[in-house]
C-alpha positions as CSV (number, residue, x, y, z in Angstrom):
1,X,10.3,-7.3,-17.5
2,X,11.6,-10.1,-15.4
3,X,11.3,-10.0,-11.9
4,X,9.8,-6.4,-12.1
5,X,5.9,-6.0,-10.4
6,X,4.5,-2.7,-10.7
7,X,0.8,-2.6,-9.7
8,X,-2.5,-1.0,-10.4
9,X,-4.2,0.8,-7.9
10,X,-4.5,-1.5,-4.4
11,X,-7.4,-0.6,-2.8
12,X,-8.6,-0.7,1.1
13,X,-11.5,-2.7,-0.2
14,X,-12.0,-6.3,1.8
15,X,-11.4,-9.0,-0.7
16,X,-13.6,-11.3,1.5
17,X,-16.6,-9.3,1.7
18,X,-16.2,-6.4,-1.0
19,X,-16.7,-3.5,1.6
20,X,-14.3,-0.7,2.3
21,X,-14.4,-0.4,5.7
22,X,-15.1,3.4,7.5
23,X,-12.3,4.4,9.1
24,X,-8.7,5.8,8.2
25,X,-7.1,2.8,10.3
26,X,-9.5,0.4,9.3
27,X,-8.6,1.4,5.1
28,X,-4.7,2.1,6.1
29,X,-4.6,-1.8,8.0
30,X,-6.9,-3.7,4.5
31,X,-5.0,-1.4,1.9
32,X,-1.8,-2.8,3.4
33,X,-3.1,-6.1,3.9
34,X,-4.1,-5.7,0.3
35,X,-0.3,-5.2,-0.9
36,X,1.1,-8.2,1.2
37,X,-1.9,-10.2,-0.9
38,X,-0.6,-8.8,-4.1
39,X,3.3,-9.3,-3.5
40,X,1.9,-13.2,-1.9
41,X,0.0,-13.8,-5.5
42,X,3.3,-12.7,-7.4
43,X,5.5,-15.4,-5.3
44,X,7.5,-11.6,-3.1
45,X,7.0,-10.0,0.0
46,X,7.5,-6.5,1.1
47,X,11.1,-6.5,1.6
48,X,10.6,-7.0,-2.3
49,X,9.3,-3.3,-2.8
50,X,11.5,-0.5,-4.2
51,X,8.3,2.6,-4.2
52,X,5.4,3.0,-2.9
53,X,3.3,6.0,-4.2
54,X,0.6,6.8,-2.0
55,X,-2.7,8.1,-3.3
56,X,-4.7,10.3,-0.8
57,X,-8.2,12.2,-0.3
58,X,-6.3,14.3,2.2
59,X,-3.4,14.6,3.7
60,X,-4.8,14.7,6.9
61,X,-4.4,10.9,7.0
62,X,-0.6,10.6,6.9
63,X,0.0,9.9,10.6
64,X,-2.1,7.1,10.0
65,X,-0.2,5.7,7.2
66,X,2.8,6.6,8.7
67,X,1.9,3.7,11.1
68,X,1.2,1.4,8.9
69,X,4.0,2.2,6.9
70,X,6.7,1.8,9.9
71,X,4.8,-1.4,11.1
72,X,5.8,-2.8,7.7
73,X,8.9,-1.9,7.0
74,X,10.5,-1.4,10.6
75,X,14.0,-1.0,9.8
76,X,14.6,2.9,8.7
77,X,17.5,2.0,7.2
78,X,16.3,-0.4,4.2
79,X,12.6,1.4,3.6
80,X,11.6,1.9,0.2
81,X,11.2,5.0,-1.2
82,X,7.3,6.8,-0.7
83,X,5.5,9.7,-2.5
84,X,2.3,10.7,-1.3
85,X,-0.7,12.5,-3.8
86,X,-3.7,14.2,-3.0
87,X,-6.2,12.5,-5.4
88,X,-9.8,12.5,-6.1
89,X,-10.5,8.6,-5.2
90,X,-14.1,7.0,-5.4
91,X,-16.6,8.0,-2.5
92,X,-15.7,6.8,0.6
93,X,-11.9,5.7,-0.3
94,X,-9.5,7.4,1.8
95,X,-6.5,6.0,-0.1
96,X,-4.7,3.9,-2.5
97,X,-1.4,2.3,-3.0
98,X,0.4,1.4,-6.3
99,X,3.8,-0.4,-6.1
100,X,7.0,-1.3,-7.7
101,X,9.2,-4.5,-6.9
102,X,11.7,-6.3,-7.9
103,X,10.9,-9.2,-6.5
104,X,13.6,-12.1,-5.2
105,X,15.4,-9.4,-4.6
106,X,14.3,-8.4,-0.9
């Protein structure tokens, strides 16, 4: 595959201290920190990534992400694309992130 990454499910879990924290900023903030860690490992960054599928409890939590989301990729013009899914995820997880890059090519 190249220079393509596509991920398993990231997480809002603290790689430091294997918590999830409690609340919907706290989980957006680590499960993007979590993708930046990923794309770092895999020698890209987030001007690497081409989709982003969001998985969610509820919905309810998409001005959050929404914050997040801008916070990262700033420029309206060049984000990648993003599908968001309502989900059963694991108790206490308010969402999850899986994505695809091509990476150098950001």
């Amino acid at each position: 595959m190249g220079n393509l990454l596509v991920s398993g499910g990231i997480s809002p879990v603290d790689p430091e201290t294997g918590v999830t924290p409690d609340g919907a900023d706290e989980q957006v903030a680590m499960v993007f920190a979590n993708v930046r860690r990923v794309l770092a490992a895999a020698g890209g960054t987030t001007g690497d990534i081409v989709k982003c599928t969001v998985f969610v409890q509820d919905k309810a939590i998409r001005p959050v992400v929404n914050k997040h989301w801008v916070e990262m990729f700033p420029d309206e013009a060049s984000r990648p694309a993003r599908h968001m899914l309502i989900t059963d995820l694991q108790s206490g997880t308010q969402l999850q992130l899986e994505v695809m890059a091509v990476l150098g090519e950001g």
